[in-house]
Structure formats: C-alpha cells, structure tokens
N, C-alpha and C positions, 0 to 999 in steps of 0.2 A: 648518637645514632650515626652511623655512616653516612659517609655521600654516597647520592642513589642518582642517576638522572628523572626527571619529571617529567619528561616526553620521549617516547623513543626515538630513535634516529630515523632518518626517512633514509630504511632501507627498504627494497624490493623484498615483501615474504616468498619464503618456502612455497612450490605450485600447492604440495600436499594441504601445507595452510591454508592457501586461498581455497583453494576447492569445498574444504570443508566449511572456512568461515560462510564462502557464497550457498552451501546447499544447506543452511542452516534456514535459511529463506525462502525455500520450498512451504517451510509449513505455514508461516506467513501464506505465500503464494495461494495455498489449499486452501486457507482461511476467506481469503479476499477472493475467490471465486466462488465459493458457494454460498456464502454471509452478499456479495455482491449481486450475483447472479441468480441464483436459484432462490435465497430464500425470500424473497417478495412474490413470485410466482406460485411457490409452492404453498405459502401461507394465505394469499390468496385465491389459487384455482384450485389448490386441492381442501387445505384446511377450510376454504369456506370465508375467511375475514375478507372486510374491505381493504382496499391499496392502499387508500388515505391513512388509515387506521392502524394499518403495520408501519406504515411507514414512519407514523406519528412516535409509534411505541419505540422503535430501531433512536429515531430522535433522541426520545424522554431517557435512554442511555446514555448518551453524551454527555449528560449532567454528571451522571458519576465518573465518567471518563473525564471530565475536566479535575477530578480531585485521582483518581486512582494513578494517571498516566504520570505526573510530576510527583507523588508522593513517590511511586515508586522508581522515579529517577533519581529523586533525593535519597529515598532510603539504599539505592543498588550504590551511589556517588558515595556514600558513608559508612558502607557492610565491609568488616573486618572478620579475614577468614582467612586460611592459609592455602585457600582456593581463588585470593582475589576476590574482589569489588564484584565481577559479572558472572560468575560461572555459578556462584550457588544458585541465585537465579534460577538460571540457564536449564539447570539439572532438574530443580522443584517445579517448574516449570509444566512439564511434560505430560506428567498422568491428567493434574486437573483442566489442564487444556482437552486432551482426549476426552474426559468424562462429561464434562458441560459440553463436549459440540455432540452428542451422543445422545444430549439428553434434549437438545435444540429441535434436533431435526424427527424426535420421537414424541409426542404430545400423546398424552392418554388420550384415545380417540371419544371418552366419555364426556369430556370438560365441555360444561359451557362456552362458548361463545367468548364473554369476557373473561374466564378462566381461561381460556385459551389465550388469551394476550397476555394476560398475568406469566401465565407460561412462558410464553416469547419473552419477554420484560427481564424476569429473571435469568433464565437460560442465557438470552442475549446478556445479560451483564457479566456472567461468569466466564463465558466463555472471552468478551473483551478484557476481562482483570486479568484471565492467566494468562493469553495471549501480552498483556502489556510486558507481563512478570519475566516474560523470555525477550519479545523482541526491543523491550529499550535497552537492557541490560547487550543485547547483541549488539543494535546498533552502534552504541555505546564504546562499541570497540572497535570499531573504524579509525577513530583520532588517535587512538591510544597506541594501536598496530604500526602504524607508522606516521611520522609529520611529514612526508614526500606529499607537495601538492598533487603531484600527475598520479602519485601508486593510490593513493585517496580516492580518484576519480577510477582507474582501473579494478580495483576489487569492491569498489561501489558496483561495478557494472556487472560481476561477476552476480552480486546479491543480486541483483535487478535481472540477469538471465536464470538464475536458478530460479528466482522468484516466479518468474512469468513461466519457467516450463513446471513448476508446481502447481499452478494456477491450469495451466493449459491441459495439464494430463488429467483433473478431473471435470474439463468441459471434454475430453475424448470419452473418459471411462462415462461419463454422463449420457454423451449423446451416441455411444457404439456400444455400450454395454447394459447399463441400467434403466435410462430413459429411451427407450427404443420404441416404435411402435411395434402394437400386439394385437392379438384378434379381441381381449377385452379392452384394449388402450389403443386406440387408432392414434390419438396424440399421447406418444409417451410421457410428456411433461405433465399428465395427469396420474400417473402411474405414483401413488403414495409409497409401494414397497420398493419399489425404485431409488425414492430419495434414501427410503430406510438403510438398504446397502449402499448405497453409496456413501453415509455418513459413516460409515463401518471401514470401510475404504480411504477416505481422508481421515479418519482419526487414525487409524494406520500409518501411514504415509507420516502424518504430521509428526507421531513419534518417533519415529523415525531420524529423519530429519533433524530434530533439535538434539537427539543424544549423539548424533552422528558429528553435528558441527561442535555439541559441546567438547565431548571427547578429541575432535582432531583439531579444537586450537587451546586444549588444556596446557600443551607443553611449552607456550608461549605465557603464560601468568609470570613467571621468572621474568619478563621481558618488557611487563607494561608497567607504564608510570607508578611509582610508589607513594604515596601522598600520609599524610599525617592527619590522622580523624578523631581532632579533639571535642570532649564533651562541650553541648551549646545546649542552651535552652530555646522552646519552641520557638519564643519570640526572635532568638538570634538565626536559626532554619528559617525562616519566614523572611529574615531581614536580608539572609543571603541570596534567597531563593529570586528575589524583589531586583534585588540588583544584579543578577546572574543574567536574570532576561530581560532586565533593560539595557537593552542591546537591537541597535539598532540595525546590525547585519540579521538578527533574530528575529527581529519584528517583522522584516521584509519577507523573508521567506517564509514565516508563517500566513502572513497574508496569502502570497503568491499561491503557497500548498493548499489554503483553502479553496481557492477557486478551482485550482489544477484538478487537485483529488473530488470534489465536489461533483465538479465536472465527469470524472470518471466513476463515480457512483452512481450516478443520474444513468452515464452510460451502460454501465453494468445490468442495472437493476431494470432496463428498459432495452437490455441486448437481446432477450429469446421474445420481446414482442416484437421487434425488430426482422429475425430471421425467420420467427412462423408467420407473423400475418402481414406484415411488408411485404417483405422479401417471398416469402414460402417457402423456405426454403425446403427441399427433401432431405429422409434421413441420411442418404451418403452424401448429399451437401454438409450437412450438420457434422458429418465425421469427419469432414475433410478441416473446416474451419479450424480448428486448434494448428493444424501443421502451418495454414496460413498465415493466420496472428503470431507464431511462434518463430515463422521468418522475418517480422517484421521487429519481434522482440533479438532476435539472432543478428540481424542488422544494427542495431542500438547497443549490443556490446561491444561491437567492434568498429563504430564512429563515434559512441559519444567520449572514448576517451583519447579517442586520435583529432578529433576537434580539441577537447579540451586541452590535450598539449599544445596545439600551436593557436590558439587565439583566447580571448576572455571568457569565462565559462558564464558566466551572466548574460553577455551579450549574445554567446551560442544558444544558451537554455530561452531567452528572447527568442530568437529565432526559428530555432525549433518548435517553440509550439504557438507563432502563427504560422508555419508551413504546415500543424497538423490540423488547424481550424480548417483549411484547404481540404483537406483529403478527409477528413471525419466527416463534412456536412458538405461535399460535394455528391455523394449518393442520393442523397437527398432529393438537392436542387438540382440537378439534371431528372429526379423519377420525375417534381413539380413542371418540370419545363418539357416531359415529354421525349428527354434524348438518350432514355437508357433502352437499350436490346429486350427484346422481348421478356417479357414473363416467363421464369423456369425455364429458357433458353442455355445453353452454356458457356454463349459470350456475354450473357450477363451475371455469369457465377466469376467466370473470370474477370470482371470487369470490376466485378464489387471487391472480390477477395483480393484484386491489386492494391485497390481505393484502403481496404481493411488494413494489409501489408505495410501501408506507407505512413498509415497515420499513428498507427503502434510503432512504428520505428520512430518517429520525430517525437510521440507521444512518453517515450522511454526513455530517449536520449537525453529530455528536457529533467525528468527526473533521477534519474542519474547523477548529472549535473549540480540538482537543485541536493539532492544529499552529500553527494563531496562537499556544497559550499557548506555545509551545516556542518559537515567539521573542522572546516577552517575557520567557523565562527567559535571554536573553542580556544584556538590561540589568541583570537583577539580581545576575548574575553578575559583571559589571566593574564595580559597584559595590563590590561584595566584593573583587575579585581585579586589578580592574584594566586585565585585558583584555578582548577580544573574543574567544571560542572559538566563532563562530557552527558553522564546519566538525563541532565534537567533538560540540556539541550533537545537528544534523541526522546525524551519522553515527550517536549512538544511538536517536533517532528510525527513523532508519532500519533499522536494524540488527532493530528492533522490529517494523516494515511486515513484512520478511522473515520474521519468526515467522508470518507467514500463510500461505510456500511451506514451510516448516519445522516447525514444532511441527505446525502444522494439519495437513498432510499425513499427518503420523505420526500425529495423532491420527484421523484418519479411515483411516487403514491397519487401526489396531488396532480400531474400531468396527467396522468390516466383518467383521475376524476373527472378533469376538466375536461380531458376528449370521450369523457361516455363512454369508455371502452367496458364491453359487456360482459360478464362473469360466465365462464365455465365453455368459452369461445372457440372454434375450431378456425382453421386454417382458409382463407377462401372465402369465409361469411361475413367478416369484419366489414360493415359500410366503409367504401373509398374516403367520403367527408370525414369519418369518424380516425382513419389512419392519416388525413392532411392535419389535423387538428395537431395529433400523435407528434405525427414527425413536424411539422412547422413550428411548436412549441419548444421543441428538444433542440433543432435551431438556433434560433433566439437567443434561449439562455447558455446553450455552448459556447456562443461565439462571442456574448458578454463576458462571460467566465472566461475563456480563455486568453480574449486581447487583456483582460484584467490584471490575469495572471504573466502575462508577456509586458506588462508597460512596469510591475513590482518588479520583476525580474532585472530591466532595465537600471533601475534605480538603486541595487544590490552597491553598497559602498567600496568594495574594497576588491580586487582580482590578484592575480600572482604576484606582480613586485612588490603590493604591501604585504603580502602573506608573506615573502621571503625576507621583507624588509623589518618584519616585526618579530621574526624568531632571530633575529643578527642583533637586535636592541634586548630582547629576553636573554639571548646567550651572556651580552655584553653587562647587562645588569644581572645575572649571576643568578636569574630564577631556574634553569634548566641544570642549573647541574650543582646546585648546593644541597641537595636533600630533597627531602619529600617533602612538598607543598601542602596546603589545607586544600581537602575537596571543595 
C-alpha cells in the first residue's frame, strides 16, 4: 500500500469549508434548545407530567447513551467506505433524526399518564441515537481537518457560533412566532399546537443543516487521515477501546464537561421559569432575548480563539468560566439583596440582558476551548497507543454535551420539586418564598459545578509546546507519514 500521511498538515481550511463544517452544528444547536429548553415545560405544563418524573425519565436515557455514544464512535473510527470513516454517518443521519424529534414533541393526546412517559423514554432515545449517529462522526472531524493547534481552536468556534445561532433561532421562532400569547393562551408557553409547529420547523432546519455540512466538506475525504482497519475480535475492540480512554488528558475534560454542560442543562431547562415568573418577562422582552444571548455567543467566536493563540487554553477555559459564575448568578444575588431596578422597568431588561450577554460569552469561550483540547487529546493519544480513536474521543465528548438534556433536566425536575413550584402557573402568581427557594437553589449548585469544572480545567496536562513537541517526536519516529495507522 502506498505511503499515505496519518494526520493532515496544520493548514488553514478553505472559508467555504469552514462554513459548512461550522453550520453543520446548527442542527445540534436546534436540538439542544428545544430537548434543553422547552421540553421539560412542555411535558410538564402542557402534557400534564410531573418535573421530577420527566426529568427522571430524560435521566433513565443516559443509560443507553453511555453504550450507544462510544459504540458509535468505535464503529464510525472502523467504517470503510469510499466515503471515509464520517460522512456515511453524516448522510444516514438525517431523516431518522427528523422523524423521532417529530414523534418527541407529538404524544398521542389519548395515552395514559405512564404511557405517556413511555412515550417520552422512547422518543427521547431515538432521537439521542441519531443525533449521536451524525454529530460524533462530525466532530470527529475536527483533529482529522487539520493538526494546527490555533486553526483547531478557530473552526471549533465557528461550530460553537453556528451552533448557538441554531439554538437561538428556535428560542425567536418560539417566543415571536409559535409561543406567543393569544386570546385562548394568555401564556403562550401553554399553547400545545404551538410546540407542534415548531417541531415541524426544527426538524426542517435540522435537515438541513447536516446535508448542508455533509455535502460542503465531502470534498475534503481525499484529505483526511487514511488508517488501516484490521479485522479484531470483540474482546480486542474492547481492549482498545480500554486503553484509547485511559488517558488522562481524556479523563480530565470529561470530568470538567460534566459539571460545565450539567451546569447548562440545569440552566436550560429552568430558563423560561426564569424569564416568566422571576423575571416576567413580556412577550417583546422574550423576542428580543435570543439577539441578546446571541451577542454574547458572537463575542466567544471572536475571543476565545484570539485568547487561545496567545496564552494556555486550559488556563483561559479556567478562567473563563469563573468570570461566568459572576455574571450567570449575579441577577440573582443582587434581586436577593434588593439592588436590581424595578420590576418590568427597562433598566432592568437592560440590566439583565447585559448580565445574560456576558455570561454566554465567557460561558462559550470556556467551551470552545475545552473542544479544541479534545482534539489535541487525539495526538497524545497515538503517541502512546499508536492509533487514531478521533470517533471514541468526540463520542465521550459527546456523550458529555448530552448530560445537559439528561442530568440537567433531572436536576431542574428535582429543583422545582423542592421549591413547590405549582402546576399550570401564570406569571405574577408564583409566591415570592416559592421563586427564593427556585433561584437560591439554582445558585448553589451552579457555582459548585462551575468552580468544579474550573479547578479540572486547571489540572488539564499538556498546552501548546507539548502538542507541538509531540507531533516533532511522531514525525521523527515515522508514525505520520509511513502509511495508514490502525484506527
């Protein structure tokens, strides 16, 4: 077999490339805002379940996502196709992602009770398996595109801006289009055919999206690492799989991602009680929100990889999210202490949407960050081992992201339990002690999670000179350019 190289060269991609590789993460994006956002509210103030009890169920997922998310990084690390390792994926991907989030947010309105969770249980798993089926096999392609530590960090951040304005365009179409109030729906967010279009709408979008990015970095397969995928028996998959992630740049950041993303599922899934019965917000407050959060996502494309050039990306991603501990739960402790602008005033919309602005930009940049290092954890890994497991990596990466429609959820189930917050609730009527309970709660365990996730971050082994030091020892021991490696 010819000589092939095994990593590509750290050149700068094509804009057209990036563009598409980043707006492939839109449908992510749509994913993680309505699985995040909406469907805890909706399965509880419309469908009727308890919060504990969805929450429990979004949980009882995560079971199979700890087998579905790595087998299919193993199986995408070992797919021989003249399409490359990611792209068949990529393509299969698509419809049954559309049809399970279609079938999520439509529950036969007859079912039981516990049928109705059943519903949830299922739905929610199918729609998590397709979604792995596209986005590990995506991410996956990050290491592959180029070995440039900085260009790693830059079209990471491109994913992370497309991502967040695919997220953000269905909290606009949400709260300006479908959730709107109406003369039978004073709170929109009670409106059931509401959600119904609007899952009509991100399943759109989402297809979109993934044929969009598949198609414009198709022409790059010529370009990515060539590897040799020899037959193994289960026990030898298993045995590689064992020591692929005993890695202890691996361990760290999945630690860190749990608390991170955890952190922002919690957020999520306890953001529209936040802006209706905190806040109160009005519905042109609520319309306006996405442009806000969306500056602050716009902000984090364009600092966290100009940090990352000039200092340690560990020590920045540190940084960054205890500067967002600041700005996420200072709304808070200033409403506690009595020092925010009046109620429904509009120095205190502006006040908050600054507070919002600044914590999604440090909140971005931090992960940003934390994904470039996950591809730099694949060289340090076939140094050690030999291969390339880009797939195994990005699927516990991944796997990780999901703990923000999973753990998060459950944990904002149980938060709610805990503060008595009352079913089928309007705006205004929520007892004060009942939203201190709310928000002082939410608190606490943010700012646990987050110094958590800031002191792992700290502890991250390795920054640019070993990354550049350890592909100058690969080049030198002849792994990079004698042929294709073992996945």
């Amino acid at each position: 077999m010819s000589a092939a190289p095994t990593v590509p060269t750290a050149r700068r991609l094509r804009t057209d490339v990036t563009l598409a590789y980043g707006f492939g993460s839109v449908a992510y994006g749509v994913k993680d805002a309505g699985f995040g956002t909406f469907l805890l509210i909706y399965y509880n103030q419309v469908v009727g379940v308890n919060p504990g009890t969805v929450g429990l169920v979004i949980m009882a997922a995560l079971v199979l996502d700890a087998f579905v998310d790595p087998a299919v990084g193993l199986l995408s690390d070992r797919t021989r196709s003249k399409w490359g390792r990611r792209h068949p994926w990529m393509y299969a991907s698509a419809l049954p992602i559309a049809i399970g989030w279609l079938l999520l947010w439509n529950p036969p309105a007859s079912l039981t009770e516990p049928m109705k969770l059943v519903w949830l249980f299922v739905t929610a798993v199918v729609v998590r398996s397709a979604v792995s089926a596209y986005e590990v096999p995506s991410q996956a392609l990050t290491p592959e595109l180029t070995q440039d530590y900085d260009e790693r960090t830059r079209i990471t951040a491109y994913r992370y801006l497309f991502g967040w304005a695919g997220g953000l365009s269905i909290l606009l179409l949400a709260y300006r289009v479908f959730l709107v109030p109406s003369e039978n729906y004073p709170n929109g967010l009670l409106n059931a055919d509401g959600y119904h279009h609007l899952a009509f709408a991100s399943a759109g979008l989402m297809i979109v999206a993934i044929l969009v990015s598949a198609l414009g970095t198709h022409r790059e397969i010529g370009r990515l690492p060539r590897v040799e995928i020899a037959a193994q028996t289960f026990g030898e998959n298993i045995r590689d799989l064992w020591e692929t992630v005993h890695n202890r740049g691996f361990v760290i950041l999945m630690l860190a991602g749990v608390c991170a993303y955890t952190n922002q599922g919690i957020g999520y899934a306890l953001s529209t009680y936040f802006y209706n019965y905190v806040w109160q917000f009005a519905p042109w407050t609520l319309g306006l929100l996405p442009f806000a959060l969306f500056v602050g996502a716009g902000a984090a494309f364009v600092i966290a990889p100009r940090v990352g050039r000039r200092t340690s990306k560990p020590q920045a991603a540190c940084a960054f999210i205890i500067g967002a501990v600041i700005f996420q739960t200072g709304p808070f402790l200033l409403r506690f202490a009595g020092l925010l602008p009046t109620q429904g005033s509009a120095t205190l919309i502006a006040v908050l949407f600054a507070f919002f602005a600044m914590s999604t930009a440090l909140t971005v940049c931090s992960f940003i960050l934390g994904a470039s290092l996950m591809a730099d954890v694949v060289e340090e890994s076939q140094s050690r081992t030999g291969r390339r497991n880009e797939g195994v990596f990005f699927a516990g990466s991944f796997f990780v992201q999901k703990c923000t429609s999973g753990i998060g959820i459950f944990a904002a189930g149980i938060i709610l339990t805990i503060a008595q917050f009352p079913k089928n609730a309007l705006a205004g009527t929520v007892a004060v002690g009942t939203l201190d309970r709310l928000t002082g709660i939410y608190v606490v365990i943010y700012t646990c999670l987050a110094l958590s996730a800031a002191i792992l971050f700290a502890k991250f082994p390795f920054g640019r000179s070993e990354h550049e030091e350890r592909l100058v020892r690969l080049a030198e021991a002849a792994v990079m350019d004698k042929g294709p490696i073992k996945p």
